[in-house]
C-alpha positions in Angstrom: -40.8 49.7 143.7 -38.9 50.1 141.0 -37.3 53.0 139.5 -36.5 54.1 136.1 -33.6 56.2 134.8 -36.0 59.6 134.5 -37.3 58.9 137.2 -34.0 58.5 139.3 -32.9 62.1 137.2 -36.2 63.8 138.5 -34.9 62.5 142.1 -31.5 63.4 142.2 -32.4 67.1 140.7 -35.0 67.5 143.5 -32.4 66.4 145.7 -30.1 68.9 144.4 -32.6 71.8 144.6 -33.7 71.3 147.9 -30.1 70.2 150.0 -27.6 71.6 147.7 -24.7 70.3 146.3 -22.4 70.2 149.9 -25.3 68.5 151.3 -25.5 66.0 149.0 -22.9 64.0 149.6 -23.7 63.8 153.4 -27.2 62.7 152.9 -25.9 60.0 150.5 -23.6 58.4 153.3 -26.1 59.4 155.4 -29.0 57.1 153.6 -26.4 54.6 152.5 -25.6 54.3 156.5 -29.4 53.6 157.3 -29.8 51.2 154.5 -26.9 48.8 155.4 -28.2 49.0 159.1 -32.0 48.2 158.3 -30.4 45.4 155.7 -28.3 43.8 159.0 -31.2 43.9 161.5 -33.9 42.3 158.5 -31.1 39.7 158.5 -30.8 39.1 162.3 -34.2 38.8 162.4 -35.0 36.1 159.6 -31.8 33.9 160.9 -33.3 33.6 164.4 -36.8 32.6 162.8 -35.0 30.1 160.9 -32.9 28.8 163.8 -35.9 29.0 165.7 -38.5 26.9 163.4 -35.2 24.3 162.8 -35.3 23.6 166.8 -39.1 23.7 166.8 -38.9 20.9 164.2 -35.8 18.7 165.6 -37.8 19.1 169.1 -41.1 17.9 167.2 -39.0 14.6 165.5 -37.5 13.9 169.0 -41.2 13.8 170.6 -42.0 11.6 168.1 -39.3 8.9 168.6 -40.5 9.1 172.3 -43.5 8.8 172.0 
């Protein structure tokens, strides 16, 4: 999704109509907050997939040399 300057003007007007501008700063930290969070658990997730695909494989090789 991406975003142009009107569009992020048309945004931050709406944003301004409907919370005010006391509000606004709040709901900034407030989104910033939730974005840094979902950005930490996306990356929690994909390093224990990786970890868990690079032990799957080293497993795999080690089955082969036994077998």
């Amino acid at each position: 999704m991406n975003l142009g300057f009107p569009e992020l003007v048309v945004l931050f007007i709406l944003a301004l109509l409907l919370f005010g501008p006391k509000k606004l700063p709040e709901l900034g930290r407030s989104i910033g907050k939730a974005i840094t969070e979902f950005k930490k658990a996306t990356d929690e997730v994909k390093d224990t997939l990786e970890k868990e695909v690079k032990e799957e494989k080293v497993d795999e090789k080690e089955k082969e040399l036994k077998g």
